[in-house]
VONU-872564 format. One record per residue (C-alpha): residue number from 0; x, y, z. Coordinates in Angstrom, 3 decimals. Layout:
BEGIN
(NUM, (X, Y, Z));
...
END
This chain:
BEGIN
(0, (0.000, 0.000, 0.000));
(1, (2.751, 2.267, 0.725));
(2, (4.810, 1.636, -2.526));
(3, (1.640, 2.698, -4.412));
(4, (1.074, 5.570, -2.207));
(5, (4.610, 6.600, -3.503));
(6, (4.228, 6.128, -7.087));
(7, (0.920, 8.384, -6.815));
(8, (3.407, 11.080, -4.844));
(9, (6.333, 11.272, -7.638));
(10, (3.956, 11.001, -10.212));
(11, (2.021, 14.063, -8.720));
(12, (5.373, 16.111, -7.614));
(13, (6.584, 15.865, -11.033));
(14, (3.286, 16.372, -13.122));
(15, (2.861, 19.771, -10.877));
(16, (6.059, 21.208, -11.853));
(17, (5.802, 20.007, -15.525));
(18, (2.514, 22.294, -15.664));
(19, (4.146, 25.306, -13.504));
(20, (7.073, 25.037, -15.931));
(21, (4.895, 25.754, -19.112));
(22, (2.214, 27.797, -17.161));
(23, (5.141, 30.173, -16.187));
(24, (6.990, 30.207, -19.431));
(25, (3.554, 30.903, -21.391));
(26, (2.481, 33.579, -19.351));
(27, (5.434, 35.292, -19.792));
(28, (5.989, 34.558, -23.650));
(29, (3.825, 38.171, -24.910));
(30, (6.021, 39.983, -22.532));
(31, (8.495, 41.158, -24.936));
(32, (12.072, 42.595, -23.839));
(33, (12.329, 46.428, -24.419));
(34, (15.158, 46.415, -26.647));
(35, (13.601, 43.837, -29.294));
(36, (16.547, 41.061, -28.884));
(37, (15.506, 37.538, -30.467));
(38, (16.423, 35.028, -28.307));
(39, (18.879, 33.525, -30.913));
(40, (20.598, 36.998, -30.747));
(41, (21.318, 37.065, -27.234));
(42, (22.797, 33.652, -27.589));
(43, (25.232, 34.754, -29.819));
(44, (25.884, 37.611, -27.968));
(45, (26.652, 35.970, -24.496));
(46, (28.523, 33.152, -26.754));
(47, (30.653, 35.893, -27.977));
(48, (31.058, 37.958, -25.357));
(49, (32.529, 34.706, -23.591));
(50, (35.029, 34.163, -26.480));
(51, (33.044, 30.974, -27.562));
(52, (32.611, 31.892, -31.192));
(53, (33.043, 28.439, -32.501));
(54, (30.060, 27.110, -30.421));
(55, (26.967, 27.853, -32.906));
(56, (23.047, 28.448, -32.776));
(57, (20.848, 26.452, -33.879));
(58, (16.972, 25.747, -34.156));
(59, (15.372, 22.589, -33.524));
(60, (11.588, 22.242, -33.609));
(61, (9.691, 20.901, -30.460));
(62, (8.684, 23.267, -27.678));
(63, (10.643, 24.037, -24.665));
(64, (13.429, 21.168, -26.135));
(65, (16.306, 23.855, -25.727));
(66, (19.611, 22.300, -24.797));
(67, (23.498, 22.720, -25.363));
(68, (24.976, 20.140, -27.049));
(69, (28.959, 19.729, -25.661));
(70, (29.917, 16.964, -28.417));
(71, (28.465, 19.025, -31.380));
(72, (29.517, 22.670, -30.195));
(73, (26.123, 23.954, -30.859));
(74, (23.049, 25.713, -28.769));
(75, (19.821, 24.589, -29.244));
(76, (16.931, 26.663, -29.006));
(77, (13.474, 25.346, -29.538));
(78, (11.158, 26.686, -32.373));
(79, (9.045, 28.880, -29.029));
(80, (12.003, 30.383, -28.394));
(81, (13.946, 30.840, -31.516));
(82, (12.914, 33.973, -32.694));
(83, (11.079, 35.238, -29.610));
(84, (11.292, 38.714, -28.203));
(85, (9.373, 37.414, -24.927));
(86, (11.187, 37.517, -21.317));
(87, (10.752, 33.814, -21.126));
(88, (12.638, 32.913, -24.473));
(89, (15.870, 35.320, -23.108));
(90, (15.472, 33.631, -20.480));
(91, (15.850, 30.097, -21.502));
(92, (18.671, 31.107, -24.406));
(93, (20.938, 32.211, -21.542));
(94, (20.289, 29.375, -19.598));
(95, (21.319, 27.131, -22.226));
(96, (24.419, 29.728, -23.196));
(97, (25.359, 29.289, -19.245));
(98, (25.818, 25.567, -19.849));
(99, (28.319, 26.156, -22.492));
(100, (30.261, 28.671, -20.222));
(101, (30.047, 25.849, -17.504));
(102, (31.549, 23.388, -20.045));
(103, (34.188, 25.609, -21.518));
(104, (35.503, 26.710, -17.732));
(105, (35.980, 22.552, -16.515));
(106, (32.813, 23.246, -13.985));
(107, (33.049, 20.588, -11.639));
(108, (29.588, 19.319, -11.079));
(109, (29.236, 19.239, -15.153));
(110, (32.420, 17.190, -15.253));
(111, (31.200, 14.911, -12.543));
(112, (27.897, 14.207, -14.389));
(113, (29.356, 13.870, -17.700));
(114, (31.355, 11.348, -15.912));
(115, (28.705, 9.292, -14.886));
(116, (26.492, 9.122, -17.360));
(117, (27.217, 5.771, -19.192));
(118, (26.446, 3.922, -15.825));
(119, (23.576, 6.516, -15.709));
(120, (22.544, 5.288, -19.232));
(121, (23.189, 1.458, -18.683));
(122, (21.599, 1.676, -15.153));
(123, (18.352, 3.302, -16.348));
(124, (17.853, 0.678, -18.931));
(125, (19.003, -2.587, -16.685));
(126, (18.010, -1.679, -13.289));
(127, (14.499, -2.658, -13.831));
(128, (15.321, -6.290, -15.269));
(129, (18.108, -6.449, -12.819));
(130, (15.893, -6.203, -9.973));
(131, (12.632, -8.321, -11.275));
(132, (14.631, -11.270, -11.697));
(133, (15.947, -11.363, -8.374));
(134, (12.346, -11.125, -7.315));
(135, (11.399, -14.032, -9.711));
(136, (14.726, -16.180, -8.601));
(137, (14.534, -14.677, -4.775));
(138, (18.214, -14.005, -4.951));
(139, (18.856, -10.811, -2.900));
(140, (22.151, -10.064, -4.323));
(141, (20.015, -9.444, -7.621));
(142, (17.524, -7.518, -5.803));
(143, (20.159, -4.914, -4.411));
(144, (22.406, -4.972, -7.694));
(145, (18.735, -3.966, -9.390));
(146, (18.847, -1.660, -6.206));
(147, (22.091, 0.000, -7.045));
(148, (21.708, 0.320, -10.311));
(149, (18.211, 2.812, -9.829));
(150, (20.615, 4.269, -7.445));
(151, (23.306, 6.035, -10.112));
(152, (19.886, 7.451, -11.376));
(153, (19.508, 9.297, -8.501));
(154, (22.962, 10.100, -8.058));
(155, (22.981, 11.914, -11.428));
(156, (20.052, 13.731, -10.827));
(157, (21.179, 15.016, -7.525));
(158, (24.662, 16.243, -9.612));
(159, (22.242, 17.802, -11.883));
(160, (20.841, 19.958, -9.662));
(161, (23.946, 22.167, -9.171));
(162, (24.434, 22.381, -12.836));
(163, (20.820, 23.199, -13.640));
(164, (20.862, 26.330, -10.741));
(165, (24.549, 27.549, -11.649));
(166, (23.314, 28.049, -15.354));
(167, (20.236, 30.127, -14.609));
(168, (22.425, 31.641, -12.035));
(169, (25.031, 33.007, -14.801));
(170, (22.218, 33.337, -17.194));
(171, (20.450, 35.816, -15.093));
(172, (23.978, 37.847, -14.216));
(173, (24.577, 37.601, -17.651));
(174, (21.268, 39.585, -18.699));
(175, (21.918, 42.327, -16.123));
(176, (24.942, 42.406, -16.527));
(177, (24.834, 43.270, -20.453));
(178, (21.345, 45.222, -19.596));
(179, (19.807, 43.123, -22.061));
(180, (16.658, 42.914, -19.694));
(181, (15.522, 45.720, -17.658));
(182, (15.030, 44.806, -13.949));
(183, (11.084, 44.745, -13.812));
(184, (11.800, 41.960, -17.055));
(185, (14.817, 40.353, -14.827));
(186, (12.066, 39.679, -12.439));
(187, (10.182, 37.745, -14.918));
(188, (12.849, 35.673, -16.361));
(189, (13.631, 34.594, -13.217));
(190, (10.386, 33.479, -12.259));
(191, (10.804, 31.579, -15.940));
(192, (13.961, 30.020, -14.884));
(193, (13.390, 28.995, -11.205));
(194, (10.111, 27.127, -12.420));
(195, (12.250, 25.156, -14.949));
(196, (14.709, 24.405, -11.989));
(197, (12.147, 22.837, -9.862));
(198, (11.766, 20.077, -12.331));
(199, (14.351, 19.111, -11.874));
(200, (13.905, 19.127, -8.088));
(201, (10.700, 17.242, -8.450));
(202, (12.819, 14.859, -10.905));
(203, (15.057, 13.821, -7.609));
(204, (12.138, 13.850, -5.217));
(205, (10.190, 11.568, -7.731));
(206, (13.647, 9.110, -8.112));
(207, (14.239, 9.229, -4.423));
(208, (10.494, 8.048, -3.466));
(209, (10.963, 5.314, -6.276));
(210, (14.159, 4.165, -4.314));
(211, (12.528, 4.037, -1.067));
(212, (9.881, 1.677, -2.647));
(213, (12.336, -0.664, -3.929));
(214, (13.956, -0.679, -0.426));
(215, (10.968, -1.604, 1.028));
(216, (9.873, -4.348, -1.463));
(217, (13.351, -5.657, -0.903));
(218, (12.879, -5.047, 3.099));
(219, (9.590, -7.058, 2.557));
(220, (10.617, -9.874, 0.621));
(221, (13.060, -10.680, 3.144));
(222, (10.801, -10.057, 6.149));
(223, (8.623, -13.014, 4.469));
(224, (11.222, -14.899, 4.045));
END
């Protein structure tokens, strides 16, 4: 009863954020930045200004799928924030721009988490079959591999966190800093930013739950036993 009552918990954690996430963003996408940037634009700009003129700007369609790509040198930004004017497209541009900073200074917690992320990978995808069969063959050193395996998931995520905050941190220095958004449009941004964050903070809360139900199938299984 407990394990479901966790699933339900994650599942509503992260399902809140996801809709605070594009409730924010969206009702700050008509506000439009006084001095007309595109978020593209200030990409480049805070690319260049950073002496990271080989790293390029690209579109690529989806909504909200904006990312930096380290192995391709190139900035994504999504086909809602692309050409946008709004607060919430500056916003997310910088963010994005503040992860290529990170990567081109050595920032520890991005080097840690780049680090980790073929065990990441290979744990998301075997943790799961890992763990049923040592339910199916009751043999508890199965159980707890499956066990560790979920675990590196949550490590990851908890490294992300760090990385995630730093780069809206920059990203909003950046903005004032260049007076590319005026302070009553900082405000906004930030409010854009900090709701994207907490995704990621409902991403870890969701894993962690998830881990504490394994534990206590596991804890169960042997109680039975």
């Amino acid at each position: 009863m407990i394990g479901y009552a966790l699933i339900i918990i994650g599942f509503l954690i992260c399902t809140i954020a996801s809709i605070n996430v594009n409730a924010t963003f969206n009702r700050y996408k008509d506000v439009n930045n006084y001095r007309g940037f595109t978020a593209s634009q200030v990409a480049r700009q805070i690319l260049n200004s950073n002496g990271l003129h080989h790293i390029s700007v690209e579109r690529v369609s989806g909504n909200l799928t904006d990312h930096y790509d380290p192995r391709a040198n190139v900035v994504r930004l999504s086909d809602s924030v692309y050409d946008s004017t709004s607060v919430s497209a500056i916003g997310v541009a910088a963010h994005e721009c503040g992860h290529a900073v990170q990567h081109s200074e050595g920032y520890v917690p991005m080097q840690i988490r780049r680090a980790i992320i073929p065990v990441t990978q290979f744990g998301s995808y075997a943790w799961y079959i890992v763990f049923i069969l040592g339910l199916v063959m009751s043999f508890n050193p199965l159980i707890y591999a499956g066990i560790i395996l979920f675990s590196a998931i949550v490590v990851f995520q908890f490294v992300t966190l760090p990385v995630e905050f730093n780069a809206s941190s920059r990203a909003l220095k950046t903005l004032e800093a260049y007076h590319i958004l005026e302070t009553d449009e900082l405000k906004k941004s930030k409010k854009v930013l900090t709701a994207a964050a907490m995704t990621y903070v409902a991403a870890l809360a969701n894993s962690i739950l998830q881990l504490f139900r394994l534990l206590l199938i596991a804890s169960s299984k042997n109680r039975r036993e």
